[in-house]
C-alpha positions, 0 to 999 in steps of 0.5 A: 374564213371561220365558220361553226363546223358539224363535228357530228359528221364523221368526215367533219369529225376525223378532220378535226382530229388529224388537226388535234393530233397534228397540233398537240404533238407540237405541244407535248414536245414543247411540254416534253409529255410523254402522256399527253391527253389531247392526243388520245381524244377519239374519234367518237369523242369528237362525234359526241362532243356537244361543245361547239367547233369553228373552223378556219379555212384556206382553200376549202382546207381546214387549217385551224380549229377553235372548240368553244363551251359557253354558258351565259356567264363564261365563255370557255375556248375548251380547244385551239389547235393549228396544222402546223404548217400554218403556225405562226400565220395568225390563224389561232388569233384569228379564231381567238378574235372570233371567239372573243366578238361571237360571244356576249359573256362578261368573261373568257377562259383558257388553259395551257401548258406552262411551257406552251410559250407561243400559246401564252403569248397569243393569250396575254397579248389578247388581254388574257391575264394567267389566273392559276397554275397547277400540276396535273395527274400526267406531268404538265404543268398547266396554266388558266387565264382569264379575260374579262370584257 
């Protein structure tokens, strides 16, 4: 079930910052990111953030976050993250269907690490196509892509 979470709710906020911090680790190695920044988001980052949270629950635990900005003309997925104990499961397809059916915009954008196969491959096998790549200030080389409905 993926409903719109509260991220203003401090207990709201460190579940999703345990699942951030679970996630990103897997994708600093992948990345091999000594300084990663998702993994230095803070708890009063997320308390206030006004981005938008949906959540992905298994058994009234959340096991998947999507973090969503939205302005009439693009759609932008800011965040997917996964306890990686449910890696693999569909739960980042799912939120990213759910995004892509929520949204009415005419255009939706992602961004990744390079190196972040698996996260590519969900993308790309969503119709995202890659749009630019650039080297950032703490050694990651990212990509965006873009999906226009």
């Amino acid at each position: 079930m993926i409903v719109k979470i509260n991220n203003k709710k401090g207990g709201i906020a460190v579940q999703i910052q345990n699942i951030f911090r679970s996630s990103y680790a897997v994708e600093a190695k992948l990345l091999n990111a000594v300084d990663f920044p998702p993994l230095k988001r803070t708890l009063s980052q997320f308390l206030n953030s006004d981005t938008v949270f949906y959540a992905y629950y298994i058994n009234k635990n959340i096991v998947g976050v999507v973090e969503v900005e939205n302005n009439k003309d693009l759609t932008h997925i800011q965040s997917l993250v996964v306890c990686p104990k449910y890696f693999r499961r569909g739960v980042g397809r799912k939120l990213v269907l759910f995004v892509l059916r929520s949204y009415s915009t005419k255009s939706f954008t992602v961004e990744t690490g390079l190196g972040n196969f698996p996260a590519i491959k969900l993308y790309v096998g969503l119709g995202f196509e890659k749009q630019d790549q650039w080297n950032t200030d703490h050694g990651v080389i990212k990509a965006r892509f873009k999906k226009v409905v």
